[in-house]
C-alpha positions, 0 to 999 in steps of 0.5 A: 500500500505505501508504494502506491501510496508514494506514487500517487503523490508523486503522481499529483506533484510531479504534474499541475494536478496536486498545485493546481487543486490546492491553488483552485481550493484556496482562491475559490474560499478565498474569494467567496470568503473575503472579497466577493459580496454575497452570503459566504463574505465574512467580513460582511457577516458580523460575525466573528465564525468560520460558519460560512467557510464550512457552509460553502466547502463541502460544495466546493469539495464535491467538484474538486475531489472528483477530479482530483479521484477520476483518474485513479483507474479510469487513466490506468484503464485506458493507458492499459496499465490496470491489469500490469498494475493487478499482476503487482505483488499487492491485494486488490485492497492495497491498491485501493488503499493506496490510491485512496489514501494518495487523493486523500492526503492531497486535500488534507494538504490543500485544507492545511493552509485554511488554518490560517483563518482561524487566527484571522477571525480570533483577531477579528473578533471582539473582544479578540479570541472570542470565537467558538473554538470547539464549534470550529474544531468539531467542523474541520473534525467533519470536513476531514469525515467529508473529504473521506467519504466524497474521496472513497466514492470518487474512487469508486467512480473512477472503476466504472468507465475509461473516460475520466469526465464520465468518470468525474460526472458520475463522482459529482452526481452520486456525491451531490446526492448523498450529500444534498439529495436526501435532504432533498427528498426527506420533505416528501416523507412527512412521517419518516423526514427526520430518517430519510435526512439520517441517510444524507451527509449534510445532517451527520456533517451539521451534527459533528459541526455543532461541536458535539463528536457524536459516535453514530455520526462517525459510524455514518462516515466511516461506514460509507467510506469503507461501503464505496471502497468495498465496492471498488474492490468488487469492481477491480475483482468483477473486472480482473476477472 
């Protein structure tokens, strides 16, 4: 797993793929957050909290992570290196950890500098540092839960076809749906709302945001992640075979 590890980062910092992410992440926030006017302006709110930046990060994320994940396979399929890739002394469940872990820790690299916020808005505030510290902790806590659930199922797209826009539509459809789409619906279900909203990644992500580390929130995410990564190995299997 480490050597697919490695060279999925190297694969990121060895082309524009990996700048280009954390430079697209960083001026998207940063524009929306600080200079554009609108709902997500900060300076603009009144309020000294980083609410907007995790409010307006997940949607950001959900076009970002898929094209960081949609040539995980779909470019070793069409330069024809899976199968050279299966024949490696490694498990099926190796390489998709790898390959997981490489797109994952890319996006971890691209949040680190959003840190930087935090001293910013504990300056801004009045009295200085009056902010809610364990409110921020607890919604980075479920950005990183978020970026592991959108990252497995980027992979999983990645399985599906050769052709990495499909590929990325694919990972931004089933992603917009988990994360928005059962909220969506839920109004619909009048008697069972609250259960269809559980289903959705924007209830337990709010859930974890407020602060509270709730254990069935975590299992959500954990659950998820480890449901689409289950499924990329069933497809790698399906296809070696």
């Amino acid at each position: 797993m480490k050597a697919i590890l490695l060279r999925e980062i190297k694969s990121f910092f060895g082309s524009p793929i990996g700048y280009l992410v954390i430079a697209v992440f960083l001026l998207l926030n940063g524009l929306f957050l600080w200079v554009f006017e609108g709902d997500f302006n900060i300076l603009n709110s009144g309020f000294a909290d980083l609410n907007p930046f995790f409010t307006l990060a997940p949607w950001v994320l959900i076009f970002l992570i898929p094209a960081v994940t949609m040539r995980s396979f779909a470019d070793e399929k069409k330069q024809g290196t899976l199968e050279l890739l299966l024949t490696k002394p490694l498990t099926i469940r190796q390489i998709v950890g790898g390959k997981f872990l490489g797109a994952f820790l890319l996006i971890l690299i691209a949040l680190l500098p959003t840190l930087l916020y935090v001293f910013v808005i504990s300056d801004y505030g009045s009295p200085a540092g009056s902010f809610d510290m364990g409110s921020t902790i607890g919604s980075y806590f479920g950005l990183l839960f978020l970026v592991s659930a959108y990252t497995a199922i980027g992979i999983f797209a990645s399985t599906l076809t050769e052709n990495q826009i499909v590929a990325f539509i694919v990972a931004v459809f089933i992603c917009f749906m988990f994360y928005f789409g059962f909220e969506g619906i839920a109004g619909f279900f009048t008697s069972f709302s609250t259960i269809v909203a559980g289903l959705g990644m924007d209830y337990h992500y709010k859930s974890i945001s407020r602060g509270v580390i709730d254990t069935r929130d975590l299992l959500y995410f954990i659950s998820l992640s480890i449901l689409f990564l289950a499924a990329t190995v069933y497809q790698l299997k399906t296809s070696k075979n």
